[in-house]
C-alpha positions as CSV (number, residue, x, y, z in Angstrom):
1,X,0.0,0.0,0.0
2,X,1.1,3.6,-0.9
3,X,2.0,5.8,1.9
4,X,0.0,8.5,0.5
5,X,-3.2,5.9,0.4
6,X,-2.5,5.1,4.1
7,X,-2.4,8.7,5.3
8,X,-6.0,9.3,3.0
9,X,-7.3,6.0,4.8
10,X,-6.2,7.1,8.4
11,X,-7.1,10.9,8.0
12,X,-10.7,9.6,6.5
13,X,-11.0,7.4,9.7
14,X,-9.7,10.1,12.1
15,X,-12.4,12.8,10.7
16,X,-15.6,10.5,10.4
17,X,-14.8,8.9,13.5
18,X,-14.3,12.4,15.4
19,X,-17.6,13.7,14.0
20,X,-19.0,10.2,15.2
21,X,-17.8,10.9,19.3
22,X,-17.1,14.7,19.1
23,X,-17.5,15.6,23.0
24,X,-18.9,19.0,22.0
25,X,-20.5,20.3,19.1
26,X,-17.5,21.5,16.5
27,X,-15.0,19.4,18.3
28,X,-13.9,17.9,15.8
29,X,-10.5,16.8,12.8
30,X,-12.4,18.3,10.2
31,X,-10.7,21.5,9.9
32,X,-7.1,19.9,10.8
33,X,-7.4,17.0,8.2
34,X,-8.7,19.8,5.5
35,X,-5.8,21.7,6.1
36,X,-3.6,18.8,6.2
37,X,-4.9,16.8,3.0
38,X,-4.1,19.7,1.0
39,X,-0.3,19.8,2.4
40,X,0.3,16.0,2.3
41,X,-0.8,15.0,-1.1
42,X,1.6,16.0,-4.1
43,X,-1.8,15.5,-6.4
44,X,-4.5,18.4,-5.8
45,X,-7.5,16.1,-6.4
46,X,-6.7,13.8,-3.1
47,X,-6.1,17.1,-0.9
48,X,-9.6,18.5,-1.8
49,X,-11.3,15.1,-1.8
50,X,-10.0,13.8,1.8
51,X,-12.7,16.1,3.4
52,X,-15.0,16.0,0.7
53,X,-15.3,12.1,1.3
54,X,-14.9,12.2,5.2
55,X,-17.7,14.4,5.6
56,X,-20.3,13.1,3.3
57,X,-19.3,9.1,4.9
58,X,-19.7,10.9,8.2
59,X,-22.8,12.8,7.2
60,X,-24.4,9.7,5.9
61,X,-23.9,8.1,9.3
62,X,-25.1,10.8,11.1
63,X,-28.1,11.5,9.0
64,X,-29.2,8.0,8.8
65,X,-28.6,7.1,12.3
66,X,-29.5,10.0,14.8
67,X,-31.2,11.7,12.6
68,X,-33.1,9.3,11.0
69,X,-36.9,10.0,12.6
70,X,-36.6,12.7,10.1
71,X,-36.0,10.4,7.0
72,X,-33.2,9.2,5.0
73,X,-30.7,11.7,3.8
74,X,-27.9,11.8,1.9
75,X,-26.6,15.6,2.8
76,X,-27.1,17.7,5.5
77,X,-29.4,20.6,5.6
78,X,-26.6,23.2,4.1
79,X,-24.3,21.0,2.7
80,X,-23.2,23.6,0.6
81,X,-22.2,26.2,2.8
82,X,-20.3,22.8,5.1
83,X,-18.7,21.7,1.7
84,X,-17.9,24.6,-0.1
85,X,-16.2,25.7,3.6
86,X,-13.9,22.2,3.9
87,X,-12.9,22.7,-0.2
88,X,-11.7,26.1,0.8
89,X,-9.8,25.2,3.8
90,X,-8.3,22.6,1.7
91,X,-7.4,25.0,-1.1
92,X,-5.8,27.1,2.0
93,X,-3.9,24.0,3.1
94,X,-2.1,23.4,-0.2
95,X,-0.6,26.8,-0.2
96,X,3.1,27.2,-0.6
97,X,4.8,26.7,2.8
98,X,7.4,28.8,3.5
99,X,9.2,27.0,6.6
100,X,7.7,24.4,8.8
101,X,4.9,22.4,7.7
102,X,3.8,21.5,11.0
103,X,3.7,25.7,12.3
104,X,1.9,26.3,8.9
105,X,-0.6,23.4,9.7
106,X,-1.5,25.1,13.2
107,X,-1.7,29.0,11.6
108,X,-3.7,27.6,8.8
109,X,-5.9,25.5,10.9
110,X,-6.8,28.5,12.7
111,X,-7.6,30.7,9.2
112,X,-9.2,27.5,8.0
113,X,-11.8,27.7,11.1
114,X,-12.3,31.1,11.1
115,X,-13.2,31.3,7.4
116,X,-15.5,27.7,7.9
117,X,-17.3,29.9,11.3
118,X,-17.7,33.1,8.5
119,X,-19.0,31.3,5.7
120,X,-21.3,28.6,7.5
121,X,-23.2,31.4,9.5
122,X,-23.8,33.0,7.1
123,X,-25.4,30.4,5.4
124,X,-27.1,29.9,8.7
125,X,-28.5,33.5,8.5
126,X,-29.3,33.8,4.5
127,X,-32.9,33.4,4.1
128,X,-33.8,31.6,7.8
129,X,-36.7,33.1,9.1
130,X,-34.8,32.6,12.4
131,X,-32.6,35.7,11.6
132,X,-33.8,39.3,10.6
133,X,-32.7,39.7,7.1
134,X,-30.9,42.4,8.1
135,X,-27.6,43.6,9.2
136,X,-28.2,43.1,12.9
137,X,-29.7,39.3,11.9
138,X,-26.4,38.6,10.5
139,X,-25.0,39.3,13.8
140,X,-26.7,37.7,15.8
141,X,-25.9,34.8,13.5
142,X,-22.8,35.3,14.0
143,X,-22.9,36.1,17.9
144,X,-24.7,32.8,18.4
145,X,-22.4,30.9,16.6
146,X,-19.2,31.9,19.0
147,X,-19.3,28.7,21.2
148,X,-19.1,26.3,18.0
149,X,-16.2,28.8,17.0
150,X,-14.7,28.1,20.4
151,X,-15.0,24.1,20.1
152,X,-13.9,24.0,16.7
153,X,-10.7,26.0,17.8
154,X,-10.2,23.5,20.4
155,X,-10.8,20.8,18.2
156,X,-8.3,22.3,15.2
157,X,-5.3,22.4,17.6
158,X,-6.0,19.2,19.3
159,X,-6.5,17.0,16.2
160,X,-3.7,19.1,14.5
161,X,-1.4,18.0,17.1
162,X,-2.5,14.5,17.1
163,X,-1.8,14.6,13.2
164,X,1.4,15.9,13.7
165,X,2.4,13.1,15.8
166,X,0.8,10.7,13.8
167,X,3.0,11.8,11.2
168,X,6.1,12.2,13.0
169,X,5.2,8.4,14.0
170,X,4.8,7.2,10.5
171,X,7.5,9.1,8.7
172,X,9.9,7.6,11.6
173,X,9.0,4.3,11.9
174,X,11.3,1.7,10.0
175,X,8.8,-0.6,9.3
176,X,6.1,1.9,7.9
177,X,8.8,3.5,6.4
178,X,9.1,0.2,4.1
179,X,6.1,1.8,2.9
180,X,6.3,2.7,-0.8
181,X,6.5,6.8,-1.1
């Protein structure tokens, strides 16, 4: 098996399965994976699709599990603002990094949340009849989604340094380094 397939396989695992258990809402490797698919991957495509995939397998679990008194569903309500938010952040994460990839992966983890917390509540606030249409509805969007922000911040650096050590572990490791580059 490739290295590069392993690290998709295990970053996959590590994002579904943190959506799966997150201890609070937005605590989770999404952001952190993002970020880190587009750094790993010499090919684009597998940077942009590592959240792509680990959000819609997640999604589909979630969705058809917890949430599935309200029917089967393949996307969350707002998948677009969600997905269009992880393809940026993975965009972001394949930027040219100057010195270490590890700082870069903590700074951009941090951008890559603040632009997902922008983007999503505002897609929360566009045409939801639980928010004036107005300036001060966007807001209060915004103002209600600060504790996700928090958790998700938490989250970013936790599961960024978990990644890093993962990858440390992997890159060092005589027999996984056996593992075809």
């Amino acid at each position: 098996m490739k290295r590069q397939t392993l690290y998709f396989i295990l970053l996959v695992i590590l994002a579904v399965g943190s959506r799966l258990i997150a201890p609070w809402s937005n605590f989770t490797a999404m952001t952190a994976v993002a970020v880190t698919g587009g750094m790993l991957f010499g090919k684009r495509y597998l940077g942009i699709l590592l959240p792509i995939v680990a959000l819609f397998i997640s999604d589909l679990i979630i969705n058809n599990t917890l949430y599935a008194y309200l029917g089967n569903h393949w996307l969350t309500e707002g998948a677009g603002w969600l997905y269009g938010s992880y393809l940026l952040i993975a965009l972001l994460g394949t930027a040219k990094v100057v010195k270490s990839k590890y700082s870069f992966l903590f700074g951009a983890g941090l951008a890559g949340t603040l632009l997902f917390y922008l983007l999503t509540n505002f897609g929360a606030w566009l045409g939801n009849p639980m928010y004036p249409q107005s300036f001060v509805g966007l807001l209060e969007s915004y103002t209600m989604g600060l504790p996700f922000l928090f958790n998700q911040v938490l989250g970013t650096l936790a599961y960024s340094g978990l990644i890093v050590g993962l990858h440390y572990y992997l890159s060092t490791n005589r027999e996984l380094a056996k593992v075809k580059a």
